[in-house]
C-alpha positions as CSV (number, residue, x, y, z in Angstrom):
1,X,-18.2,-48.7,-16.2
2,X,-20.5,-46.9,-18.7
3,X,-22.6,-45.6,-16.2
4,X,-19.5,-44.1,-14.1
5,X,-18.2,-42.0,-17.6
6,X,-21.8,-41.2,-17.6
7,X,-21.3,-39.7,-14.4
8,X,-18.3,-37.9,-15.3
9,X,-19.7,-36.5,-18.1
10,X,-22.5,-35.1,-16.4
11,X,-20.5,-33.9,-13.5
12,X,-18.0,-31.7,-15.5
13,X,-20.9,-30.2,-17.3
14,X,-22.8,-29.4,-14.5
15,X,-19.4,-27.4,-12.9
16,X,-18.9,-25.8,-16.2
17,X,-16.3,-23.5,-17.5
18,X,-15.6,-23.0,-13.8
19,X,-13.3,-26.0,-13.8
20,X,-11.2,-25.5,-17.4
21,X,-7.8,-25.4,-16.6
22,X,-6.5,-21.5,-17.4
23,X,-3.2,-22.1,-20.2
24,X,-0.2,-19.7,-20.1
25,X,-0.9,-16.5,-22.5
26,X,-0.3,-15.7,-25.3
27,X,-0.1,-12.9,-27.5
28,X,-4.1,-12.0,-29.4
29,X,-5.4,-9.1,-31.0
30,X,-7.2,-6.9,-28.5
31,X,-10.3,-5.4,-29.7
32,X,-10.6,-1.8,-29.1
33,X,-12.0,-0.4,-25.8
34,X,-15.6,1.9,-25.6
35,X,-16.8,1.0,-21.8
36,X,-14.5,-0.1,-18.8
37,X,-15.5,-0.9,-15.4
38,X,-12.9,-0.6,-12.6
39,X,-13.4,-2.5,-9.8
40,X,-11.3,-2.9,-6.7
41,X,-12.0,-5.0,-3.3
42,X,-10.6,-3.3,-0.7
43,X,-8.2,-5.8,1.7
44,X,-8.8,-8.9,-1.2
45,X,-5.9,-10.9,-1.1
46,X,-5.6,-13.2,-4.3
47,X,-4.9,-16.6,-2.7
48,X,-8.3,-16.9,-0.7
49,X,-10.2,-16.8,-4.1
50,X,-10.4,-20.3,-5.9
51,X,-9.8,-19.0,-9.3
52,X,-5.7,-18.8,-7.4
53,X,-6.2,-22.0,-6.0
54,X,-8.1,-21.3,-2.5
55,X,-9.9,-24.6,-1.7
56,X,-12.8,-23.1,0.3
57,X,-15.4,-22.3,-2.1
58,X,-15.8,-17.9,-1.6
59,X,-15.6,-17.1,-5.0
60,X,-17.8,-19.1,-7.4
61,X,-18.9,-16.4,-9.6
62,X,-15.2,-14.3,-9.8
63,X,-14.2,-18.3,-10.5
64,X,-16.4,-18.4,-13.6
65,X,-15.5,-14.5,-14.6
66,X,-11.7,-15.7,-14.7
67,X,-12.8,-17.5,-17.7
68,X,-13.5,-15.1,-19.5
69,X,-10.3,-13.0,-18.7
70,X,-6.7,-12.6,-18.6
71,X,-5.5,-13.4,-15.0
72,X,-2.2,-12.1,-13.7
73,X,-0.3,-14.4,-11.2
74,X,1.9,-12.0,-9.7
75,X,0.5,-8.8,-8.8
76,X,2.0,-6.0,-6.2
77,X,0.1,-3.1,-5.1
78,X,1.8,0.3,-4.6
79,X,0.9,0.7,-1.2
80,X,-0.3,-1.0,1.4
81,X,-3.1,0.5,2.9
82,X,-6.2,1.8,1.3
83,X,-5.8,5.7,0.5
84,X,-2.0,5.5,-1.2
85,X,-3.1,2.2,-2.9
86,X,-6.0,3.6,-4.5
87,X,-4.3,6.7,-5.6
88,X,-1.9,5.0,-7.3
89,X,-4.6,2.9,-8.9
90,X,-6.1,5.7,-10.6
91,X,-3.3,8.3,-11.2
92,X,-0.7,5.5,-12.2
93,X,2.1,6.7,-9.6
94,X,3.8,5.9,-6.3
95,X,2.6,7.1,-3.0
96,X,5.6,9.5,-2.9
97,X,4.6,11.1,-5.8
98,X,1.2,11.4,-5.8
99,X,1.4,12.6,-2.2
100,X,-1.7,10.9,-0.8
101,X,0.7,9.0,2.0
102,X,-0.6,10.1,5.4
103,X,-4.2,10.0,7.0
104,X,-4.8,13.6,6.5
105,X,-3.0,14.3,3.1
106,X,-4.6,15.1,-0.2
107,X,-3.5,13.6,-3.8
108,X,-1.4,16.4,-5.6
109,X,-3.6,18.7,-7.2
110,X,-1.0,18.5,-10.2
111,X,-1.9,14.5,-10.5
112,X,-3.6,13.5,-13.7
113,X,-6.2,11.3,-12.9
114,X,-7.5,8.4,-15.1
115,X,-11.1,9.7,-14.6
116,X,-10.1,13.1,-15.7
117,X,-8.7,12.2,-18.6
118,X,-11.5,9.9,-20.1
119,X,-14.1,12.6,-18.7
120,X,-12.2,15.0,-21.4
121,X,-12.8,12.6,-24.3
122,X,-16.3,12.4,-24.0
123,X,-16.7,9.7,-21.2
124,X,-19.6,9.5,-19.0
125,X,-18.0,8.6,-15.5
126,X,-19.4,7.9,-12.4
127,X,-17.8,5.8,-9.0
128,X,-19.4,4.2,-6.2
129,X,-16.8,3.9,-3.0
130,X,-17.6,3.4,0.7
131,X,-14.6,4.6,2.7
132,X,-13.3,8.0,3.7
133,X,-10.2,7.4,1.6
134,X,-11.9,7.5,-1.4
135,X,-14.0,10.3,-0.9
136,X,-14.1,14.3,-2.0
137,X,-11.7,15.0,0.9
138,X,-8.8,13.6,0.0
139,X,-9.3,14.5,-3.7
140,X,-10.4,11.2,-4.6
141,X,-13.5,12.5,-7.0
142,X,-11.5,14.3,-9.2
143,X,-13.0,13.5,-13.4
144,X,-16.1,11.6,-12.2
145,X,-19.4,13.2,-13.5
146,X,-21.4,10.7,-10.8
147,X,-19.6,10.6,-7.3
148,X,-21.2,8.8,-5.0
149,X,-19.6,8.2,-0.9
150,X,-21.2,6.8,1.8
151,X,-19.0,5.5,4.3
152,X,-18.9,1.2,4.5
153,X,-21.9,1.2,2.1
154,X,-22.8,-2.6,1.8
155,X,-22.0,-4.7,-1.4
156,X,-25.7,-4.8,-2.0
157,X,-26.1,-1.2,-2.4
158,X,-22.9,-0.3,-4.5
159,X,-24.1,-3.2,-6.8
160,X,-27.5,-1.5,-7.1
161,X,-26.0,1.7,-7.4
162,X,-23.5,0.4,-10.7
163,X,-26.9,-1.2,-12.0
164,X,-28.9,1.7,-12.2
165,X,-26.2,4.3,-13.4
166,X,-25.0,1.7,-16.3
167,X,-28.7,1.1,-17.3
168,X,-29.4,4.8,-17.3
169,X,-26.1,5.7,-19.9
170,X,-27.0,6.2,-23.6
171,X,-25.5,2.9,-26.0
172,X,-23.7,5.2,-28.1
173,X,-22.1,7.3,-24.5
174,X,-18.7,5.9,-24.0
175,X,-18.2,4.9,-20.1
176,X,-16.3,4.5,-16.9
177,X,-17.4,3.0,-14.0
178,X,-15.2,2.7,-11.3
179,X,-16.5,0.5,-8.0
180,X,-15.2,0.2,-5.0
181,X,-16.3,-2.8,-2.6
182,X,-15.7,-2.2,1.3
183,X,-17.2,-5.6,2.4
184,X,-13.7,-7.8,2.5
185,X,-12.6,-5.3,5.3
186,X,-12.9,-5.6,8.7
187,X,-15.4,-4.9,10.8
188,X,-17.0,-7.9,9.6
189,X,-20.2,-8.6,10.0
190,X,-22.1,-5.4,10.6
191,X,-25.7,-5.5,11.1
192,X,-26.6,-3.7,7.9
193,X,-24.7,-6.6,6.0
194,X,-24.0,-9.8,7.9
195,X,-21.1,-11.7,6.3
196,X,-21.2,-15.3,8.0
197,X,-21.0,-17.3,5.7
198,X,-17.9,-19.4,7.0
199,X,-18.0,-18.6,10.6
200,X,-19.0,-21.1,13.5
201,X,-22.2,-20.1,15.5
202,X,-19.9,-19.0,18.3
203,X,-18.2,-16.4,15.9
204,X,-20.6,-13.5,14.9
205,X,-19.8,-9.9,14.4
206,X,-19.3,-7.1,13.7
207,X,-15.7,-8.2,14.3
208,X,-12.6,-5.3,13.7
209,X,-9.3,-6.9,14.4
210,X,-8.1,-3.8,16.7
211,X,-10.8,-5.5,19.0
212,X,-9.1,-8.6,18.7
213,X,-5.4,-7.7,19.0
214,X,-6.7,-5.6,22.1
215,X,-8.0,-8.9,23.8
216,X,-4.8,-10.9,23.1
217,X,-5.9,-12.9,20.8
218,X,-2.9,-12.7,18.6
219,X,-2.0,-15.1,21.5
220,X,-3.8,-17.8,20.5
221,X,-4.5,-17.8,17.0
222,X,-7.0,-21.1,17.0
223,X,-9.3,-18.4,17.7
224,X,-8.2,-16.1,15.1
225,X,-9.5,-18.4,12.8
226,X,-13.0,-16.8,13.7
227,X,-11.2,-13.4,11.9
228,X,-10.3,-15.2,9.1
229,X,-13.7,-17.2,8.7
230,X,-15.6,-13.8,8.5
231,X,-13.1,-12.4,6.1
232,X,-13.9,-15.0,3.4
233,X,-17.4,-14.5,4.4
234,X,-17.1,-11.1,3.2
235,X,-15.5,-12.3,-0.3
236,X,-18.3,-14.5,-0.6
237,X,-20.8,-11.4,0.1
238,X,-18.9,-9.2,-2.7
239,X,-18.9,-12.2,-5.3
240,X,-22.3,-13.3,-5.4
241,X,-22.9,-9.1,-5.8
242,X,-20.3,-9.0,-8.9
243,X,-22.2,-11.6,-10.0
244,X,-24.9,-10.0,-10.0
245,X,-23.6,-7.3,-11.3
246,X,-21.7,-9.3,-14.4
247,X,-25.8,-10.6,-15.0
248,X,-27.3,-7.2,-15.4
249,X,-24.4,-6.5,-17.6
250,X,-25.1,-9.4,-19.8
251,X,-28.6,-9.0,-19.8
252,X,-28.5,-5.5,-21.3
253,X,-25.2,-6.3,-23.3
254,X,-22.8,-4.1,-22.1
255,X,-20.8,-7.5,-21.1
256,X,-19.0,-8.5,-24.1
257,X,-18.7,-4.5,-25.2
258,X,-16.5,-3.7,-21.8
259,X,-13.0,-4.0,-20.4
260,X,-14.0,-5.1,-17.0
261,X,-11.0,-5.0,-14.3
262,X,-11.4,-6.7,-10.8
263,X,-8.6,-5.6,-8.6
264,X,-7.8,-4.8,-5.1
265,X,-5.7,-1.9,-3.2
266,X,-3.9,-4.5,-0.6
267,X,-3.9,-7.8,0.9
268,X,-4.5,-8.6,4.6
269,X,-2.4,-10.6,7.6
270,X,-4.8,-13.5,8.8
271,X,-3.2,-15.1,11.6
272,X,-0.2,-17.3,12.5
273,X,3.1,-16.7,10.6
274,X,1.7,-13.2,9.6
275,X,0.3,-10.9,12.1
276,X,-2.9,-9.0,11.6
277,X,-4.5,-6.6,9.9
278,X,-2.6,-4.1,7.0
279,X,-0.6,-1.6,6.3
280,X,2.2,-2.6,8.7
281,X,5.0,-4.8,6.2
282,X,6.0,-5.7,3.1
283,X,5.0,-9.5,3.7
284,X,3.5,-10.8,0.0
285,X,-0.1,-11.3,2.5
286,X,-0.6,-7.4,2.3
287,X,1.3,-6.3,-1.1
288,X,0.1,-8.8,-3.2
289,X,-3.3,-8.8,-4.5
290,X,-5.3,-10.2,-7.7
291,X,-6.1,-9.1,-11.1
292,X,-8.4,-10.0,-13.5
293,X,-8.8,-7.9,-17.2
294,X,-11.9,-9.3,-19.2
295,X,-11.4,-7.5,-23.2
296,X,-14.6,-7.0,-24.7
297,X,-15.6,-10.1,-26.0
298,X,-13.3,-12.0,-23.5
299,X,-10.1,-11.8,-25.9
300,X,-7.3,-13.8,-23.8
301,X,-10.1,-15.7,-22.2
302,X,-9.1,-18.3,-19.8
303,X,-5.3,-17.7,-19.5
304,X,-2.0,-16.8,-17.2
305,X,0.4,-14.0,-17.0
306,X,3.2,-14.8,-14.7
307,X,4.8,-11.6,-15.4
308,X,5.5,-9.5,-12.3
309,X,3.4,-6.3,-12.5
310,X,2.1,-3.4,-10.5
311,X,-1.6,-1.6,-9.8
312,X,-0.4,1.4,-11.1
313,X,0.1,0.3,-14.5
314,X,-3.5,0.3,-15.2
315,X,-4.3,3.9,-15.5
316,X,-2.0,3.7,-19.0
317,X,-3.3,0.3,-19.4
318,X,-7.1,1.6,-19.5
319,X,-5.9,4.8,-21.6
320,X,-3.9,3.1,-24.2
321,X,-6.8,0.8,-24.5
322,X,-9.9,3.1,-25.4
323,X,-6.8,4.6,-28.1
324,X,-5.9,7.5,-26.0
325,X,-2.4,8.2,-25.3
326,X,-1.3,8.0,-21.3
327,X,-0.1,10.5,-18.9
328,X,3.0,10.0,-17.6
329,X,3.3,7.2,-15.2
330,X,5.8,5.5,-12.5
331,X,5.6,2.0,-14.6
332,X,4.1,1.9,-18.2
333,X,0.9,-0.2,-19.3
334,X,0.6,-3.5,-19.6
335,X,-0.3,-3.5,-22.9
336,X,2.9,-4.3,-24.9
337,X,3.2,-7.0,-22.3
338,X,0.2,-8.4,-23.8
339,X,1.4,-7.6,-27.3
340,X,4.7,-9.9,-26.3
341,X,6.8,-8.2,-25.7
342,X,9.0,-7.5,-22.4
343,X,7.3,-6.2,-19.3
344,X,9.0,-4.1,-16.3
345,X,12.4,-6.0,-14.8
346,X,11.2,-5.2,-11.2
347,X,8.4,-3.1,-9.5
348,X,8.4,-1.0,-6.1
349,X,6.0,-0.8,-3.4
350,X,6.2,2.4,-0.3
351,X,4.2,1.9,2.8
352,X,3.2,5.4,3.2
353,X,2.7,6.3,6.8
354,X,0.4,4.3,8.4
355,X,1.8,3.5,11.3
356,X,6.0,3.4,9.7
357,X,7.6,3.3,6.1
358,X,9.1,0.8,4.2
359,X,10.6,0.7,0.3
360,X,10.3,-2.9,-1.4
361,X,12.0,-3.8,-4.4
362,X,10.7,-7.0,-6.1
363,X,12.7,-8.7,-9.0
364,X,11.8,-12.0,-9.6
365,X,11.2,-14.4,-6.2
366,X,13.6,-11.8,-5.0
367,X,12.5,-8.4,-2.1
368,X,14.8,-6.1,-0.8
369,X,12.7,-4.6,1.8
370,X,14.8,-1.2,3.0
371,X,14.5,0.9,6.3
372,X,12.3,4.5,6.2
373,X,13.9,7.3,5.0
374,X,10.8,8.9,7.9
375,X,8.7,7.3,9.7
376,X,5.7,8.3,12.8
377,X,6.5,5.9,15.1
378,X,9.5,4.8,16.3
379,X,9.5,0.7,14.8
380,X,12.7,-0.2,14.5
381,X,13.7,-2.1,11.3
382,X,16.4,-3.5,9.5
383,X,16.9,-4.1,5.6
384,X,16.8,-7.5,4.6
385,X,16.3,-9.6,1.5
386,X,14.1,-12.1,1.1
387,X,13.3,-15.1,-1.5
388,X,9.5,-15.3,-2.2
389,X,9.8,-18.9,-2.4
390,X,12.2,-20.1,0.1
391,X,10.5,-17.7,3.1
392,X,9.5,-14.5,4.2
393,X,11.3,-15.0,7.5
394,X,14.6,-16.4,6.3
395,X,17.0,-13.1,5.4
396,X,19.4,-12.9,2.8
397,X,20.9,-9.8,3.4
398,X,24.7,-11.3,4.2
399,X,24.3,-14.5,2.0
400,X,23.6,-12.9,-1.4
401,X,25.5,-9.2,-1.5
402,X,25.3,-9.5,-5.3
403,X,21.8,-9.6,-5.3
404,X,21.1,-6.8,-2.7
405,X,23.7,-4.7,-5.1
406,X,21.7,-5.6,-8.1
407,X,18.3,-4.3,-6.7
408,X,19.6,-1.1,-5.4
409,X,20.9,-0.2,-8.1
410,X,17.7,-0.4,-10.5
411,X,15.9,1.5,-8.1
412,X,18.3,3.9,-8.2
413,X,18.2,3.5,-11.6
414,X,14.4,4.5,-11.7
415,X,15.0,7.9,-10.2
416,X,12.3,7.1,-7.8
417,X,15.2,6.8,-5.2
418,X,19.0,8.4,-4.4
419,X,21.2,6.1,-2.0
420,X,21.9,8.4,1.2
421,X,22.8,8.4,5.0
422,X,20.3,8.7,7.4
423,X,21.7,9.5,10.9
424,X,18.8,8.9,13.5
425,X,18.7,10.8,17.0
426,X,17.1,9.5,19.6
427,X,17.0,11.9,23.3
428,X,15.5,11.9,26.2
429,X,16.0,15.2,28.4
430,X,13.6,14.3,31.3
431,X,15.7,16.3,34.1
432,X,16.8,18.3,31.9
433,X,15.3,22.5,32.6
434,X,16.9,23.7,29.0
435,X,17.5,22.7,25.8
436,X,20.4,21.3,24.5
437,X,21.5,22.0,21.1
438,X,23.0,19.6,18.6
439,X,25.0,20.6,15.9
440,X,25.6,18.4,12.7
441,X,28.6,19.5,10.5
442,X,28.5,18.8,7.1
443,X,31.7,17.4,5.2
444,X,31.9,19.7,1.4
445,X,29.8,18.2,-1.6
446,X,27.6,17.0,1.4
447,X,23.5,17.6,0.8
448,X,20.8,17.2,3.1
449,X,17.9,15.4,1.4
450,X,15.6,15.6,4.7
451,X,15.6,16.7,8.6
452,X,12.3,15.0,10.2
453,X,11.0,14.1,13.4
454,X,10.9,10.5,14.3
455,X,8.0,10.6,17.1
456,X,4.6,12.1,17.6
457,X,5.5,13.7,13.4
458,X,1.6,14.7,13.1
459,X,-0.9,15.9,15.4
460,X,-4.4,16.0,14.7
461,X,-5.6,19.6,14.9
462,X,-9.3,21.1,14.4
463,X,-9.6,18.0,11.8
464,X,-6.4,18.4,10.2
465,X,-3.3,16.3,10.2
466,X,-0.4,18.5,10.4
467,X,3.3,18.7,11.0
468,X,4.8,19.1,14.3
469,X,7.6,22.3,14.2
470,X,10.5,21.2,13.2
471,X,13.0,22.5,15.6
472,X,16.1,22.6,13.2
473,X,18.1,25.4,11.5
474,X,20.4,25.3,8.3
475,X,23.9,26.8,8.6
476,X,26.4,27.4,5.9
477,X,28.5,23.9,7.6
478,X,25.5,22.1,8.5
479,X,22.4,22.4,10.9
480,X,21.7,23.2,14.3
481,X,19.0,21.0,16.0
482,X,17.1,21.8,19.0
483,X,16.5,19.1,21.7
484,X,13.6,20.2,23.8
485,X,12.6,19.0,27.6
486,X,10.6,15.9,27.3
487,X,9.3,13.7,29.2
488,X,9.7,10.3,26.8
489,X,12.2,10.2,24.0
490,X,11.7,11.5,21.3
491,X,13.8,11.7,18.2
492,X,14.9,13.4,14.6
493,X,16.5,11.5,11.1
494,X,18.5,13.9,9.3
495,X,19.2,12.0,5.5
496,X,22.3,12.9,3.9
497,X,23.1,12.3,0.5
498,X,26.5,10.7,0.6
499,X,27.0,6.9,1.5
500,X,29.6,7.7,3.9
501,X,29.0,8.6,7.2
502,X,30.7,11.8,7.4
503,X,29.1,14.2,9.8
504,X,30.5,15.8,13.1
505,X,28.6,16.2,15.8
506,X,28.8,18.7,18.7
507,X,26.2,19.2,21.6
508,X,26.3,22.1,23.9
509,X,24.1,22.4,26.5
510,X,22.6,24.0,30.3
511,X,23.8,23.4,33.0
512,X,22.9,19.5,33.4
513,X,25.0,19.1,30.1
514,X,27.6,17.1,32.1
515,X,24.0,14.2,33.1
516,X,23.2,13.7,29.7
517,X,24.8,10.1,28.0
518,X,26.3,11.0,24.5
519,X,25.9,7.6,22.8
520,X,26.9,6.8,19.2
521,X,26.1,3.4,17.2
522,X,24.1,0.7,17.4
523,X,26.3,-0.8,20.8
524,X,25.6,2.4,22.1
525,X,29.0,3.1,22.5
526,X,30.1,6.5,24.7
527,X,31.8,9.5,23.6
528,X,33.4,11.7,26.3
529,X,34.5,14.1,24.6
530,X,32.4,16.3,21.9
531,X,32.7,16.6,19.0
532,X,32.1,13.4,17.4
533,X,32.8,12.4,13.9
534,X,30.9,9.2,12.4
535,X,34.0,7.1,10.6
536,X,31.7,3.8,9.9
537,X,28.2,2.3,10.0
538,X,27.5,-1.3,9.7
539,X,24.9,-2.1,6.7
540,X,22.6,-3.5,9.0
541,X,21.7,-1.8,12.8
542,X,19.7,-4.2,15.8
543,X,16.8,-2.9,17.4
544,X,18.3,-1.5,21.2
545,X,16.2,-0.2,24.1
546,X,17.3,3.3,24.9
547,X,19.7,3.8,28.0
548,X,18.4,4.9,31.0
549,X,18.2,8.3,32.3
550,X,19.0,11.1,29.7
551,X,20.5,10.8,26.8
552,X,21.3,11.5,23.1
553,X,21.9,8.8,20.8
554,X,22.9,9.1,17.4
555,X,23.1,5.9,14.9
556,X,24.4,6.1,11.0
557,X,22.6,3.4,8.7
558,X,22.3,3.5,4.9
559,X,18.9,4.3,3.2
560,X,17.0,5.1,0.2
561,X,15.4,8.6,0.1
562,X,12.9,9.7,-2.2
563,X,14.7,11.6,-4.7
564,X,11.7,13.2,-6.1
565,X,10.8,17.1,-6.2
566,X,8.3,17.7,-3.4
567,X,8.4,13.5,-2.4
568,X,6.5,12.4,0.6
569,X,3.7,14.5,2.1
570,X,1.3,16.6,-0.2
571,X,1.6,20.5,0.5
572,X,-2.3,19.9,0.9
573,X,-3.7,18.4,3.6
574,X,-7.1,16.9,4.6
575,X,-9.5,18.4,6.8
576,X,-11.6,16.0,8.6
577,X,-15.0,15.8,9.6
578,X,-15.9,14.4,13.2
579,X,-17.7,11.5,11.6
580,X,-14.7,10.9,9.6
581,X,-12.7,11.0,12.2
582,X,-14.9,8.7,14.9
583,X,-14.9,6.0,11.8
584,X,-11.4,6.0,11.4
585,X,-10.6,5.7,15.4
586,X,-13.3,2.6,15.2
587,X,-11.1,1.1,12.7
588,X,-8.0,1.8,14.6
589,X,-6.4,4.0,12.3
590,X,-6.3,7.1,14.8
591,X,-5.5,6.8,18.5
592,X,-5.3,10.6,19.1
């Protein structure tokens, strides 16, 4: 019996700190800030690293950091895909302010950056990134004295990159590092840093999950395990380099001096019950992602927050910690949080446009995920609500009205978002020689927050992402719409700021006027006679496939617009190198 405690004894000291149980926080002095190191791990979601309870061993050393930090439970990113997150994460705002929400689009140039701001106080700053997002052309660089890009650079070499720069900076030179790790991303398992770890023999890369949803393997998701597998290979790559990195750190004793934060822009679907790949929902797999703050000399050590919270409070978190006051922000730091006292109610997260748009509101176990005020492609969606814990599939929309009322209104509240109309046409004028015209009469005290395409928005021109025309013109009662020849259907969303559907519309037309199928709502129901006047919409609309032959089809739904000067795309946009462009079609995010 001796000889088993013995055992024990030896056992839990061999594991180490690794296995202390983290306790709930509470309130301690926080020393003040001189050095803080940023990183983020692009695509990490929290609950494949063990120090949230993942059982598969890819995170030993981020395990044994957690002890020495304050780890929050219940994390949302801002975006998610990689260039709106990561904006947010360093300017402190939402994707529809900071205006880095499409492929080709460049953060405001009126944004404050967190760099910037510590550069002007005597900060030596440098960051380390490996993706196009996060590079000089989409205005990424902005503050950093060092900026270093190249394009999936292994973990191994950002590590040795952070290395040398910290070891080169005077003591007495105040820093800011930020890092970002590529490595968790698909394609896995590139030559020039094998991550296969996990995976079977009979799953190698490189892997990218476009090549795997083109073979149909979303079909059988046994062998999407193979995806997965190589993803937490990839977490186990970046550790054992933050390890290394956390060593050098300690061995020139910059450790204990520095506010290190380990973070990530978004999540990632993995497989059955989810989908695949990012950027496509609001499912908790892709918005939710881990966070870690160690104080200098590991104040906090070893405990919770359960506190919802966002990435982009940490740009005023950072700033309030190194005694400098913030910028304004969407959501304010965390810091009185730690101090004990409340933290935000609720917190928001916008898709941007990766492939469609989507506005979550997250109080609690509660989301309200809400339709597109815009979108690229034509998704259909629906609002619904959803309880964290009982389900992303079940919906909740029609069971609990109080609580759908309840979250609208505090983002209303926010003055992130104004509660609108959105009335969504959808043609198709294949035998059609002319345009018809569509004409949209506005009731008085009626605005028009937004008139947008709905399909083929952006087209990729000499390197640029731009807008297609708009084919729309405002009148003194309303606008007048243009509803080209086209071979597929193609549509506009004109957002009105009134909750009542209220608008009259007229077509006129050529000469096949009479051929054309004037539909209205989501039954599709006929109008003979023109004009029409909206009188109702139901709260919610069902995906429909479009009639045959031509057509114009015109639904009312309600929506949140962005009710911010400017909102949505920058007035800048990105101009993209070939290279930048072949990377980003190998990762699937361009088809053009």
């Amino acid at each position: 019996m001796r000889l088993n405690r013995l055992w024990i004894v030896l056992l839990l000291s061999l594991l180490g700190p690794a296995c202390a149980k983290q306790q709930a926080y509470r309130p301690v002095p926080l020393p003040p800030v001189r050095h803080v190191v940023l990183i983020s791990i692009d695509s990490l979601r929290p609950d494949h690293l063990g120090v949230y309870g993942y059982p598969r061993p890819t995170s030993p050393r981020l395990d044994a950091f957690a002890q020495d930090a304050i780890r929050f439970d219940r994390v949302y990113s801002s975006a998610n895909w990689t260039l709106p997150a990561h904006a947010g994460l360093l300017t402190g705002r939402m994707s529809s302010a900071h205006g880095a929400i499409l492929l080709g689009s460049v953060v405001r140039a009126e944004m404050p950056f967190v760099s910037e701001s510590l550069q002007a106080n005597g900060f030596a700053t440098a960051a380390f990134t490996t993706h196009s997002f996060l590079s000089q052309t989409h205005g990424m660089s902005r503050g950093f004295d060092t900026f270093d890009y190249e394009q999936e650079s292994p973990a191994p070499k950002v590590t040795g990159k952070a290395i040398d720069w910290l070891n080169r900076q005077p003591a007495e030179k105040p820093t800011f590092l930020f890092l970002h790790y590529f490595d968790v991303h698909y394609p896995y398992g590139r030559p020039d840093a094998p991550v296969e770890q996990f995976a079977k023999p009979d799953c190698r890369g490189p892997v990218n999950v476009g090549q795997l949803l083109t073979a149909g393997l979303q079909q059988d998701w046994k062998k999407f395990e193979c995806y997965k597998d190589l993803y937490d290979s990839g977490i186990a790559l970046v550790d054992r380099e933050l390890g290394r990195l956390f060593d050098a750190m300690k061995q020139s004793g910059r450790y204990d001096d520095t506010l290190i934060v380990v973070t990530a822009d978004h999540g990632e679907l993995l497989g059955k019950g989810e989908g695949a790949t990012h950027g496509i929902s609001m499912q908790e797999a892709e918005i939710r992602v881990p966070l870690l703050l160690k104080w200098p000399r590991s104040a906090g050590r070893n405990t919770t927050v359960a506190q919802v919270v966002n990435t982009i409070q940490l740009p005023a978190t950072i700033l309030e910690a190194v005694g400098l006051n913030s910028f304004p922000t969407d959501l304010p730091s965390l810091q009185p949080l730690l101090a004990g006292k409340p933290g935000v109610s609720w917190v928001g997260c916008e898709t941007g446009n990766m492939g469609y748009q989507e506005i979550a509101i997250i109080r609690g176990d509660d989301k309200l995920i809400l339709p597109p005020p815009y979108r690229i492609i034509d998704m259909k969606m629906t609002p619904k609500l959803v309880n964290i814990k009982k389900g992303e599939t079940i919906d909740l929309w029609t069971k609990n009205p109080e609580v759908v009322a309840d979250l609208l209104a505090l983002a209303e509240k926010s003055g992130w978002y104004g509660r609108g109309t959105a009335y969504e046409i959808d043609y198709s004028l294949t035998k059609s020689a002319r345009p018809l015209f569509l004409h949209a009469e506005l009731p008085p005290g009626a605005k028009v927050v937004q008139v947008r395409p709905i399909n083929r928005q952006f087209e990729l021109s000499g390197g640029r992402l731009v807008q297609v025309p708009e084919a729309f013109k405002q009148q003194a009662d309303g606008i007048d719409i243009r509803l080209d020849p086209t071979k597929k259907g193609e549509g506009f969303l004109i957002i009105v700021e009134k909750p009542d559907p209220a608008l009259r519309f007229d077509v006129e037309g050529n000469e096949n006027r009479g051929a054309v199928k004037l539909l209205a709502g989501p039954d599709r129901e006929a109008w003979s006679d023109s004009p029409f006047e909206f009188e109702a919409f139901e709260d919610r609309w069902q995906p429909a496939e479009p009639p045959a032959g031509d057509y114009v089809w015109i639904r009312a739904y309600p929506v949140l617009h962005l009710n911010r000067p400017g909102a949505g795309l920058s007035t800048e946009a990105a101009v993209m190198t070939p290279e930048q462009q072949r990377v980003l079609r190998s990762l699937g995010y361009l088809s053009m």
